[in-house]
N, C-alpha and C positions, 0 to 999 in steps of 0.2 A: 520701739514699743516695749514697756515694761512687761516683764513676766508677771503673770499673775499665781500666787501660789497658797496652798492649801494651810488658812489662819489656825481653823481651829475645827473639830470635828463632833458635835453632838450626835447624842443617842436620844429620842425622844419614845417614849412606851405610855401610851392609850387602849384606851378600851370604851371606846364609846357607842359599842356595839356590842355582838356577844365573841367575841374575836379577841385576844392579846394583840396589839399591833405593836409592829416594831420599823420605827422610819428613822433613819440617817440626815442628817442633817448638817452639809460643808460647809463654814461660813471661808472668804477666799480675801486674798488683802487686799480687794477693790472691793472699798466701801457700797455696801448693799446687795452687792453680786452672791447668793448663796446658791445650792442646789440641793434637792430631796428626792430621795431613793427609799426604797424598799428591804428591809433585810428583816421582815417579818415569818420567824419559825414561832408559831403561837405555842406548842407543847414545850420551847423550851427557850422562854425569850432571855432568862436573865442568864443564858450562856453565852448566847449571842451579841447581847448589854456587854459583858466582858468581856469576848471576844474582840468587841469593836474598841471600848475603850480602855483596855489594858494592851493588847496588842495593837491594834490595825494602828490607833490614835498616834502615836509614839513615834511609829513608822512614816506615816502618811505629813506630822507637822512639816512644812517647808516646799513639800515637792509642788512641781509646776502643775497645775491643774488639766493645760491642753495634754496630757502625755498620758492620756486615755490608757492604749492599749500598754503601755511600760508600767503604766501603774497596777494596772489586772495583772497579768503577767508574775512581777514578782510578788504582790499580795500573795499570789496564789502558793508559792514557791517557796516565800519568806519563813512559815511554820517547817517544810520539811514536808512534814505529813500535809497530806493534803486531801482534795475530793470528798471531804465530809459535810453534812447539810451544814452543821453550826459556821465552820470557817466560810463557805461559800454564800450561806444567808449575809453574813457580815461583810463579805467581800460585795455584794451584791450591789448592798445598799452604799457603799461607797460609789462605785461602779453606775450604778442608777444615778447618783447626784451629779457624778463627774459630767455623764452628759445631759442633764438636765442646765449644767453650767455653760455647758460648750454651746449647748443651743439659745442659750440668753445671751450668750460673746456673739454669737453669730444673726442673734435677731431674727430664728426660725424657727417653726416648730420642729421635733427629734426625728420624724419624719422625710422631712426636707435632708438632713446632714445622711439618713441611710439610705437617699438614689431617691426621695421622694414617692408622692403618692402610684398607686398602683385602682385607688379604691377610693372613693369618699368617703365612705361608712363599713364598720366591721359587722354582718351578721354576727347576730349574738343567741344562745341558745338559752333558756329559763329553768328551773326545774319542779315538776308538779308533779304531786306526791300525793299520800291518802293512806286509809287501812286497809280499803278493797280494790277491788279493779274498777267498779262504778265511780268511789270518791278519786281513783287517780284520773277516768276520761272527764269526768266533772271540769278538775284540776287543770286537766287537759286542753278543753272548750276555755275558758279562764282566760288562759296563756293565749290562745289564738284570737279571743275579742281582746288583745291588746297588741294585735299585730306579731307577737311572733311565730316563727314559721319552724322553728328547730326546738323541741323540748325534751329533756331528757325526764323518762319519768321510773320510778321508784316507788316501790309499796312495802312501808314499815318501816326505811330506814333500810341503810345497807346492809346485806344477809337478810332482810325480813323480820319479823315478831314471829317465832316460833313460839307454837301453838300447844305442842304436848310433849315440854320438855321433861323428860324422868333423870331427875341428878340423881348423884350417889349422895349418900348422907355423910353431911360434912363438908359440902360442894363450898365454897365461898362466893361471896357475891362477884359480880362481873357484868357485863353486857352481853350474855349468852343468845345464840341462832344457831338451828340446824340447819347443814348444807343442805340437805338432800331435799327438805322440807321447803327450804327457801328454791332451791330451783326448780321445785313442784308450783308454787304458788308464784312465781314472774316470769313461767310460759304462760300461764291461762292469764297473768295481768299482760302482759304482751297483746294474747293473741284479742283479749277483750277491746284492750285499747283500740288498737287498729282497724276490728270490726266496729266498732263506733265512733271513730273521729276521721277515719278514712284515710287516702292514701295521698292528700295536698301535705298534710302537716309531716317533716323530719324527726323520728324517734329518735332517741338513745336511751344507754342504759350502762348502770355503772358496775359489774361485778365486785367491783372494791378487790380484787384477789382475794374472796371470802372461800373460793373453792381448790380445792387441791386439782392438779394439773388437767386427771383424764375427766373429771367432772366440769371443768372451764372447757377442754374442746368437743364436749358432749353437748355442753349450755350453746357454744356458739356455733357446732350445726342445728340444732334443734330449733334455734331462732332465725336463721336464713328465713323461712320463709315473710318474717313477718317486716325483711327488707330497712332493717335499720340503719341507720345515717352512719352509728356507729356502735363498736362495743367498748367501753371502754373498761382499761385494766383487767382484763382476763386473768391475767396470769399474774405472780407477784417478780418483782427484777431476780429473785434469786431463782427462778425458773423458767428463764427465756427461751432455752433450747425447745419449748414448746410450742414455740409459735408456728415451728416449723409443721408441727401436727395440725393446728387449726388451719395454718393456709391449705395442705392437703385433702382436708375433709370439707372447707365450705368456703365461700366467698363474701361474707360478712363481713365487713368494714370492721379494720380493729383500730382501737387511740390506746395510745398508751407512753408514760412515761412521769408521769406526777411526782413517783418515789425516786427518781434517776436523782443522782449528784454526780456520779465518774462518766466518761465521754465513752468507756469500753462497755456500758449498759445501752447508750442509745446508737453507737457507732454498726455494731453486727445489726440491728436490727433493720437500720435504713439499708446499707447496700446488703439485706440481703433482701428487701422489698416485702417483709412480713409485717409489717403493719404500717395504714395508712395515713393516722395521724400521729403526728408528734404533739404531746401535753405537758412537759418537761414545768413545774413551777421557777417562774423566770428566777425569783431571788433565790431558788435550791441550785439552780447551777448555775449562779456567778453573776447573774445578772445580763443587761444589753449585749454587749461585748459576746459572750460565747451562743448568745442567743439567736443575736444577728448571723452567726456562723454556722450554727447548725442549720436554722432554715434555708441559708442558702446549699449547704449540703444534701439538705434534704430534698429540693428544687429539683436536682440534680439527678432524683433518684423516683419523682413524682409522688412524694410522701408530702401530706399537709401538716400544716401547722393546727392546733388547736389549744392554748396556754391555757394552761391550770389558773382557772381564776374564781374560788371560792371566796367567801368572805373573810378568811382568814391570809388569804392577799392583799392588801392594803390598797386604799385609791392610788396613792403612788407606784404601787406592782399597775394598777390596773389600766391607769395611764401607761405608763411604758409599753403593757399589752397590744393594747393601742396603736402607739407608732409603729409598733411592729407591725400588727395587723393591716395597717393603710399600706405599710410598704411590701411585704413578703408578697414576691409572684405566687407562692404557693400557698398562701392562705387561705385557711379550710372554712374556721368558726370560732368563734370566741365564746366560750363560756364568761355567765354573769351571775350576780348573784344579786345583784336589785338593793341597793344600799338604802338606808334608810332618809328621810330630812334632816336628820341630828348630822349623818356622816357627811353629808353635802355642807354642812355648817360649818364642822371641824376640819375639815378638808377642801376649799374653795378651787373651783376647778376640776371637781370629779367629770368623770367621763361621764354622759346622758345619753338613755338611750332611750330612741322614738320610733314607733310602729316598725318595733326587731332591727334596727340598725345603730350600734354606737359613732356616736360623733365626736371627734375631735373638738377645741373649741379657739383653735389655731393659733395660741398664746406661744412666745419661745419656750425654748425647750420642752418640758413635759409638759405646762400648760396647767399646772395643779400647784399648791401654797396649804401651809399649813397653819388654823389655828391658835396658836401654840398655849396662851389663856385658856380658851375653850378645851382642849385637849387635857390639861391637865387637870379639869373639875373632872376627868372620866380616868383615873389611875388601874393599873391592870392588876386584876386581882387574883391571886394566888389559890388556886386550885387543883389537887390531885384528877387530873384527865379520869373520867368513868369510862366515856365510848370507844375509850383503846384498850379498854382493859376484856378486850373482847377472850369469849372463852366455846369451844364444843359442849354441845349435853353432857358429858362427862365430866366437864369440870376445866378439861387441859385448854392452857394457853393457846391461842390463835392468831393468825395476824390480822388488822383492825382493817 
């Protein structure tokens, strides 16, 4: 049997949304065999555009395509430095196609190749949003007459719309919220919510790490009673040692891990059983491959899966989700973020979801194809990020 090995490697960047995407793209020296992955960092795609094809490209011409795990491995190895979003977006999406390929040789969907289903469908959670606590349960009722059962909901946008903010003169512009202010107004939208959508439908809620540490394990006893699904991102990775403070003061479900790249941010946190789900953004760390590894790590330890999947994950991220999700014994919930008609166009194959369940559509490997005409009528457009440039009432930098 002929080896089959890696022709040629495209970078493909769309925006056919409000999202920069970034999708990889193997073509392999069996005429028509390709595979598409994910290696979409939207704040910082034309690093990861060179990444892939100044480095990875170079590397990767020749190698045999089945040698999955040798090829992650040394991608990862190959720079020296390592563990950073840019290199692991890139390695990702390599990594993403590899078995998106292997499951087209094998004539199954990626599901099937990781121990098969566990699940027919992945709950998936929505997010509904407002300026008050009335337009969030509004938002709330929404989500629920369209079957689902898990909502994460938010009022103003992360940190909130502060209200009376006083800058010093000469402040600069920025996306400014006050902590104090914002955890004053998403107890009372909490406790609203709940008192009027009742106790069938699953909360969440995203702190974004907008609060400094004793103010995060202050938010998440205060909100125990109002019995949420989960919290997510309490704290920021550069302040994990804290977690240990919130499991001792409450029992609130924590998710966390969206910013994680190095394996020593999500490694203390699972065997030390401080937080329940894992959110890890699949193309930030490496892709299938280390992804499949941590859940079963996590399994191990009774910590959920729950993948980071905003709209700035691409249908290709979101499929892969997916496989994961059918197969992890310990999958929690999927977040979605409801794609448009236009992305179902440009990405044929997207994962659908119907009355809160996503489905598969049981095609080999990832089961999604791109575009690539249509893609490119939507070119990704060059923008200074505003809602990172998060700032305090005073003016000082923050983190986003």
């Amino acid at each position: 049997m002929a080896v089959v090995t890696i022709k040629d490697v495209q970078t493909i960047m769309t925006q056919p949304g409000g999202s920069r995407l970034v999708v990889v793209k193997i073509i392999t020296s069996e005429p028509g065999l390709y595979g598409l992955g994910c290696a979409t960092f939207t704040q910082r795609i034309h690093a990861v555009h060179s990444a892939i094809e100044k480095h990875l490209k170079p590397f990767l011409i020749g190698k045999d395509v089945s040698r999955i795990e040798e090829i992650w491995q040394m991608s990862m190895v190959h720079s020296y430095w390592r563990n950073g979003p840019v290199l692991s977006n890139a390695v990702s999406g390599v990594d993403q196609a590899l078995w998106d390929i292997k499951g087209k040789q094998a004539g199954m969907p990626l599901y099937q190749l990781l121990g098969g289903k566990c699940r027919e469908a992945a709950a998936v959670y929505g997010h509904a949003g407002g300026s008050s606590p009335e337009q969030v349960a509004d938002s709330v009722r929404r989500f629920m007459d369209e079957g689902y059962r898990y909502i994460r909901i938010q009022m103003g946008g992360y940190g909130g719309e502060a209200s009376k903010l006083v800058k010093p003169d000469g402040t600069p512009e920025g996306a400014y919220f006050d902590p104090r202010e914002y955890v004053r107004h998403a107890l009372k939208m909490i406790e609203h919510v709940r008192s009027h959508v009742g106790d069938e439908v699953e909360l969440l809620h995203d702190i974004h790490e907008r609060l400094v540490p004793i103010e995060a394990v202050q938010f998440a006893k205060d909100v125990e009673p109002f019995k949420l699904f989960f919290l997510e991102d309490a704290l920021a990775p550069e302040d994990l040692e804290w977690f240990h403070h919130i499991r001792q003061q409450c029992c609130t479900p924590i998710a966390m891990g969206e910013l994680f790249n190095n394996p020593r941010e999500w490694q203390p946190l699972i065997e030390g059983k401080l937080i329940d789900f894992i959110r890890m953004h699949v193309s930030q760390m490496g892709g299938i491959t280390p992804a499949r590894n941590v859940a079963a790590f996590a399994n191990m330890y009774g910590v959920r899966t729950a993948w980071h999947g905003p709209g700035d994950t691409s249908p290709v991220g979101h499929a892969a989700n997916l496989h994961l999700d059918l197969w992890a014994p310990n999958f929690g919930i999927q977040e979605w973020c409801r794609f448009s008609e236009l992305i179902y166009e440009v990405f044929p194959g997207t994962p659908e979801v119907r009355n809160g369940y996503m489905y598969p559509n049981d095609q080999p490997g990832l089961g999604i194809d791109i575009n690539e005409e249509l893609a490119a009528k939507y070119p990704c457009q060059d923008i200074v990020e505003q809602w990172t440039q998060t700032r305090l009432p005073d003016g000082s930098p923050t983190r986003p």
